[in-house]
N, C-alpha and C positions, 0 to 999 in steps of 0.2 A: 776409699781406704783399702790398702793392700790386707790379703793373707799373712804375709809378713811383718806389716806392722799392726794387724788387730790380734794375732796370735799371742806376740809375746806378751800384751799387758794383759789377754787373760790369764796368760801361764803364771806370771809376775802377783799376780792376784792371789792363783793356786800356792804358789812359792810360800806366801804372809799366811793364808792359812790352814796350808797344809793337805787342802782339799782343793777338788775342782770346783769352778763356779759356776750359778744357775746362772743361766742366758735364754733370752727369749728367743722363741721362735725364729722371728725375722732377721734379728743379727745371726744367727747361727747358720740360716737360707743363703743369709747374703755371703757369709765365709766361706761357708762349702762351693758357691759357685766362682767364688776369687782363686780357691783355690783352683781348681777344675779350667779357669782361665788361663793362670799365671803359672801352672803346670803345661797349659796346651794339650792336655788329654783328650784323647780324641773319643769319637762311640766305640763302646767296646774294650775301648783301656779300664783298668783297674784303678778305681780310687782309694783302695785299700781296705780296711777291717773296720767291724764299728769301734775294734779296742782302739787300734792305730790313730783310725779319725778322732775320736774323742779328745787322745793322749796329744796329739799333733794342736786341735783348735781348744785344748783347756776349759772344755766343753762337759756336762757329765752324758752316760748313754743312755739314760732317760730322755734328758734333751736333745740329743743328737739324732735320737730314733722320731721324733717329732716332727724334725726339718727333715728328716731322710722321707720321711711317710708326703710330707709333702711336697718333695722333690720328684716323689715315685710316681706321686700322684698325676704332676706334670707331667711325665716320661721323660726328665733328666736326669734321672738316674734308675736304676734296677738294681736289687738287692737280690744274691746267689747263694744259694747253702750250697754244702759242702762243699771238697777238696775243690781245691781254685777259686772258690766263692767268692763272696766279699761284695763291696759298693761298683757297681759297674756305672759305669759313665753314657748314657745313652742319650738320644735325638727324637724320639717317639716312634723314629723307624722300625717295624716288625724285623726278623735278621732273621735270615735262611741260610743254613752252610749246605753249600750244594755237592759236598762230599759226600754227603749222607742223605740216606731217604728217611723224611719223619713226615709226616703228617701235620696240616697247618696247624688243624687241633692243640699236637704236643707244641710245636716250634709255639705259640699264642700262649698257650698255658704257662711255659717254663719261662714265656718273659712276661708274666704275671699279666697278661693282657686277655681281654673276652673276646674270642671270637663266635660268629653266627653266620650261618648262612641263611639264604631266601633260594629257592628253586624255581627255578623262570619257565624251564621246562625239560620233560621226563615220556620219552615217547621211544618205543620198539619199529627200527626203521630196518630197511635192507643194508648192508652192507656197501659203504662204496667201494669203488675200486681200488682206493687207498687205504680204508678197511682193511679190504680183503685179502691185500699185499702185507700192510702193516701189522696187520693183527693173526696174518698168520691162515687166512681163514679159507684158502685156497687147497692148505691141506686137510681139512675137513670136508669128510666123504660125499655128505649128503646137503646139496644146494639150500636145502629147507631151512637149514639151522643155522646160514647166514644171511644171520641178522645180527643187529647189535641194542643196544640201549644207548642211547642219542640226551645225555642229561646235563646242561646247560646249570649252571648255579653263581650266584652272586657271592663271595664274602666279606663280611664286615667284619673289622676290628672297632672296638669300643665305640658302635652303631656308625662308624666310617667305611665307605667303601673302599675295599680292600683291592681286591681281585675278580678276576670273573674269568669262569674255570667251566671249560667245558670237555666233559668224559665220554669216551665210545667204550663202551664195553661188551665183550661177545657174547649173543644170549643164552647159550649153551653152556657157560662156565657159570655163569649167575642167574638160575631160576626162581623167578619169583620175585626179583631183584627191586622192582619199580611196587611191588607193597611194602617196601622198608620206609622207614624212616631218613630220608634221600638228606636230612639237615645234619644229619651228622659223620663222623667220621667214617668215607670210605676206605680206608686200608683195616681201619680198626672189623670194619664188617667182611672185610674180605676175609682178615684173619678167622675172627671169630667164629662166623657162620659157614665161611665156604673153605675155609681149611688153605688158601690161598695168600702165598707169602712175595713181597716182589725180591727178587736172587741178583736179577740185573735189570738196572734202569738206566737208557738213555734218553739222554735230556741236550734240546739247543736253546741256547738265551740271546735273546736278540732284542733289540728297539727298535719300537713301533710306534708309526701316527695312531693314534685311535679311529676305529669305521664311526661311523653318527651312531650304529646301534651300541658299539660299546662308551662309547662318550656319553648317552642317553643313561645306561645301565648302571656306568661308573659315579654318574654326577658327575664329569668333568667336562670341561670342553675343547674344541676338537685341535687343539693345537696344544693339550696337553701328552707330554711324552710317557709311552707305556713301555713294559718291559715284558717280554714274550716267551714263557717257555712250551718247546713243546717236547712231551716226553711217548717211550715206551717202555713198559715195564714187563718182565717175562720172569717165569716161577722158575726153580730150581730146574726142571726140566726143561726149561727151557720157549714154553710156551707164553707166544705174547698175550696178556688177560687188560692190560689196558692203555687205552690210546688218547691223549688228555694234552689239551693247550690251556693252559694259565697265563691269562693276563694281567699284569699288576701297576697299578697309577704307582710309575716310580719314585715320586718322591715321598711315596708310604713304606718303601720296602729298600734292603741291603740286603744284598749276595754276598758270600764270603768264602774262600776255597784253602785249604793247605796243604801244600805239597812236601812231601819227604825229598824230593829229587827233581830232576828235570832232565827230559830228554828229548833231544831234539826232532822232530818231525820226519824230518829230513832226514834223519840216520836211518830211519826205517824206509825207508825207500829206494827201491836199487837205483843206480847212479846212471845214467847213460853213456855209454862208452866215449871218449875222446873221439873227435876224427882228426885225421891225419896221420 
């Protein structure tokens, strides 16, 4: 049974008395996802308002928040407060807009998902040569203080593995760094404790076979496709404070990017002269 033709005989209902009708759960589940079908909406499109939805399936929003609660509960749908808010259409997939630097913490919270981590390991190494390129660490005076913190972490979205995120960080910008509480949010710690903000972050995304150790780590196997970033992040001054590859079993995760403009590569690049 279509959207189209289960809608109007509840409206037709509403019409005789005046009021919307009580509908149960299941037929309400089943409309919202006909519709959601027979629209073609895709993750991330707008399904609209609980007023719109209700007014649209002749539903009341008692009931409607019923079958939304367990649509969410699914992850086929996400419900957004404020401006642009409203029923979002989703796939279970966690969504990253790589415009922006957030914290997996926030991006998990704000799509009403739990995330956790596990720390596999947390250990004060020398710096390697890419370290010490990357992180900048070559303009630091004294040999001694490169080092880094070498801290390796698992994360889970609602007890599924996520990603598996491993950070280099310098240990002169973060002392004391490895008695913190390593499960929770490192940008949030950075801010907090060490006064350290990222100004500019570069990041490459790439797809990846998984090694055995991170197939092992991920719970997946070794012919599952992974998605690979790796970033660095530098403070307002300009110093690099962290050097971090993220790996994520792709079909738990969406990228998403928005451009105001585009410009081509190529223009930026002087042209080599004609011969002849």
């Amino acid at each position: 049974m279509s959207a189209s033709a289960s809608a109007p005989n509840l409206e037709s209902a509403t019409a005789s008395r005046g009021q919307v009708v009580r509908a149960n759960r299941s037929d309400t589940i089943r409309l919202l996802r006909t519709v959601i079908q027979e629209r073609e909406l895709l993750p991330g499109e707008r399904l609209g308002s609980e007023r719109q939805i209700a007014s649209q399936l002749g539903v009341t929003r008692a009931d409607l928040r019923i079958a939304l609660a367990a649509l969410e509960s699914s992850h086929e749908v996400l419900r957004r407060i404020g401006r642009g808010g409203g029923i979002i259409v989703s796939d279970s997939r966690l969504e990253r807009n790589i415009n922006t630097v957030e914290s997996l913490p926030i991006i998990a919270r704000r799509q009403g998902r739990i995330l956790k981590s596990d720390v596999v390991s947390a250990m004060i190494v020398p710096a390697s040569c890419s370290d010490v390129r990357l992180l900048g660490l070559d303009r630091v005076a004294s040999g001694a203080v490169r080092n880094i913190f070498d801290i390796t972490r698992v994360r889970y979205v609602d007890g599924t593995p996520l990603s598996l995120e491993i950070s280099h960080l310098p240990a002169d910008l973060f002392p004391g760094f490895l008695t913190k509480d390593l499960t929770t949010s490192f940008y949030a710690r950075f801010a907090d404790e060490y006064g350290i903000h990222p100004a500019v972050v570069d990041e490459t995304l790439e797809s990846i076979m998984p090694s055995r150790r991170q197939a092992e780590l991920l719970r997946v196997d070794g012919g599952t496709p992974l998605m690979r970033i790796r970033r660095v992040a530098r403070t307002q001054e300009g110093r690099p404070f962290e050097r971090a590859t993220d790996v994520y079993v792709a079909s738990r995760m969406r990228f998403t990017m928005h451009h105001s403009g585009y410009v081509r590569l190529s223009a930026t690049v002087p042209q080599e002269p004609k011969q002849g």
